[in-house]
C-alpha positions in Angstrom: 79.9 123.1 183.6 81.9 120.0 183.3 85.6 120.1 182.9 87.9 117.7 180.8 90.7 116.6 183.0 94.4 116.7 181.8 96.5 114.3 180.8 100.5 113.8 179.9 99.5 114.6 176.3 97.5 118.1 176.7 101.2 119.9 178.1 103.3 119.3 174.9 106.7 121.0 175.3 107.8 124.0 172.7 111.0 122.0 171.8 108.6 119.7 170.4 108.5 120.2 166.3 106.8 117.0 165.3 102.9 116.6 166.5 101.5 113.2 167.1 103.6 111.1 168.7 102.4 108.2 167.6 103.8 108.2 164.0 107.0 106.7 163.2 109.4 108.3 160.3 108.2 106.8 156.7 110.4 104.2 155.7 112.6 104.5 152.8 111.9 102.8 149.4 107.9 103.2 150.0 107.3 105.3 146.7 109.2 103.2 144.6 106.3 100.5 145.5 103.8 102.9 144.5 105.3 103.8 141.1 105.7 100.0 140.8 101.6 99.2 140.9 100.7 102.4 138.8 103.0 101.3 136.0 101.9 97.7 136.2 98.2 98.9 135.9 99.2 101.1 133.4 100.5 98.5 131.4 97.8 96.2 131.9 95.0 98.8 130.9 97.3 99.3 127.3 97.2 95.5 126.6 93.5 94.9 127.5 92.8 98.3 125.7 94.9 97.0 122.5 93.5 93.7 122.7 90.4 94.9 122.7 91.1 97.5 119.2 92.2 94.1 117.4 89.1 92.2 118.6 87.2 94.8 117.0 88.9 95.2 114.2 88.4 91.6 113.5 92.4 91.1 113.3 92.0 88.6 116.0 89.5 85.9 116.3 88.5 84.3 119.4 87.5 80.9 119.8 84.7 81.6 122.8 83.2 84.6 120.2 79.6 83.3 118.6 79.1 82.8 115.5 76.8 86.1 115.2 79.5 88.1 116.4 82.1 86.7 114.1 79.6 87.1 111.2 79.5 91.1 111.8 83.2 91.3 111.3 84.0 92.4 107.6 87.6 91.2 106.6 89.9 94.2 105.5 90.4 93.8 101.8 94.2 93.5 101.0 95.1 96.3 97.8 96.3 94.1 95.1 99.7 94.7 93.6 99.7 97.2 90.6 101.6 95.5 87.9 104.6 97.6 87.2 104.7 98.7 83.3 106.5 96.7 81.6 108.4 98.7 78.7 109.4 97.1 75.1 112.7 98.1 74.6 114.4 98.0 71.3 118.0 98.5 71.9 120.9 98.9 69.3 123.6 97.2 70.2 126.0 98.5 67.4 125.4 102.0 69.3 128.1 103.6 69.6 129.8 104.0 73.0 132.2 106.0 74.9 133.9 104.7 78.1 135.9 107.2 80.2 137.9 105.7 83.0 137.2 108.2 86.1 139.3 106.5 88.7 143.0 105.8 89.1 142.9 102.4 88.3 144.8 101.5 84.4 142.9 100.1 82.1 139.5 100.4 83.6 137.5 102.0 80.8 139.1 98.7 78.5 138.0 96.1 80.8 134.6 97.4 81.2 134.5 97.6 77.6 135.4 94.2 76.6 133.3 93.2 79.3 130.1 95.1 77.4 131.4 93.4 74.2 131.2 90.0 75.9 127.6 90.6 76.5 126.4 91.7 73.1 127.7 95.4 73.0 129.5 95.8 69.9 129.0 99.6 70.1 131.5 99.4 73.4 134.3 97.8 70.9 137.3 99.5 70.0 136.5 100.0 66.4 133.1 101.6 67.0 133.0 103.5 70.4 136.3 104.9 72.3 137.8 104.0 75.8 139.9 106.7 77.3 140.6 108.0 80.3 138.3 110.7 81.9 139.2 114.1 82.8 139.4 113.6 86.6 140.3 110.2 88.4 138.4 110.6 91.3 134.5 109.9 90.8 133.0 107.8 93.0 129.6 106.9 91.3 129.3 105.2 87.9 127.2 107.2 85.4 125.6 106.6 82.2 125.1 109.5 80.0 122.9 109.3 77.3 122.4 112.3 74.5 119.3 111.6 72.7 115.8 110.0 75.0 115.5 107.4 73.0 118.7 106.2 73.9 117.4 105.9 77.9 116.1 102.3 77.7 119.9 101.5 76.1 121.1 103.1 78.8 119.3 101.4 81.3 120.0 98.1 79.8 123.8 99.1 80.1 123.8 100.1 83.6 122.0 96.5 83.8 125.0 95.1 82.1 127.7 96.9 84.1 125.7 96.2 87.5 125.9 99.7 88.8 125.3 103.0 88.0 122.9 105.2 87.0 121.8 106.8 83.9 121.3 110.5 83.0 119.9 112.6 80.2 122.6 115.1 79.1 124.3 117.1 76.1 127.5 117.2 77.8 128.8 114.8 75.7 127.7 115.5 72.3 129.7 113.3 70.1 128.5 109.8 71.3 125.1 108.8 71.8 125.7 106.6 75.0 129.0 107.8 77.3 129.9 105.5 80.5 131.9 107.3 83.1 133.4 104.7 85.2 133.9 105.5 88.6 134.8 104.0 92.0 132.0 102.0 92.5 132.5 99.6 90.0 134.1 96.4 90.5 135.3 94.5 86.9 133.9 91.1 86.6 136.5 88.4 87.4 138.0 86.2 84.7 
């Protein structure tokens, strides 16, 4: 029977932990340059795989595509706008109106007033509505109240008119058929 004869590498000493001799210690950095090719592939897989939905799809044409291919493409139809409703109003403007000044600022509820007189409210005059001050001076949002539902096209041709403001159906204020509560938020036209 044959027998292999030694060498220097068959009597490896006990203090020896590593095996393989041969191998040097793995540089630093190397798995960065790893997770730098997978994410490049990755991204290059999305792209081709998105360019390819929107060939499909038809949402991209290609110049090199035949004309057979182009003809099997059906165009997405585009919904058409609904017309919004268009609603005939027939206001009053000798409607009588209340304006309550909700802030802290004087003479508020007159300004806006003669500024609702100026455009065609003759309700908001003195002689027909009232101006006053409101119970509290600290409301923020300007709110029209209106009594009666067919008043709510009047008041949403007044919030029109003051340029803020929003309108709501309530009997809290059951002497006048249109009340404006003027609060922080609105700014008096100039001059």
């Amino acid at each position: 029977m044959a027998t292999k004869s030694t060498d220097r590498f068959d009597s490896v000493p006990d203090d020896l932990l590593r095996t393989g001799a041969h191998r040097s210690a793995p540089k630093r950095g190397r798995g960065w340059i790893a997770f730098a090719w997978a994410a490049l592939a990755t991204g290059v897989l999305v792209a081709a795989g998105l360019f390819g939905l929107a060939v499909i799809r038809g949402t991209i044409e290609l110049p090199f595509a035949t004309a057979s291919a182009r003809a099997t493409t059906k165009p997405i139809p585009t919904p058409s706008p609904t017309p919004t409703p268009t609603i005939e109003t027939k206001i009053n403007p000798a409607l009588a109106i209340t304006i309550l000044n909700g802030t802290k600022t004087k003479g508020l509820a007159a300004a806006a007033g003669d500024n609702l007189v100026k455009q065609g409210w003759r309700g908001a005059a003195p002689d027909i509505g009232s101006r006053t001050n409101a119970g509290s001076s600290d409301i923020t949002k300007t709110v029209v109240y209106y009594a009666d539902a067919a008043n709510e096209s009047a008041a949403r041709a007044m919030v029109l008119s003051l340029k803020v403001g929003e309108i709501r159906l309530s009997p809290a204020f059951p002497g006048s058929p249109i009340t404006v509560v003027i609060g922080s938020d609105y700014v008096p036209p100039a001059g």
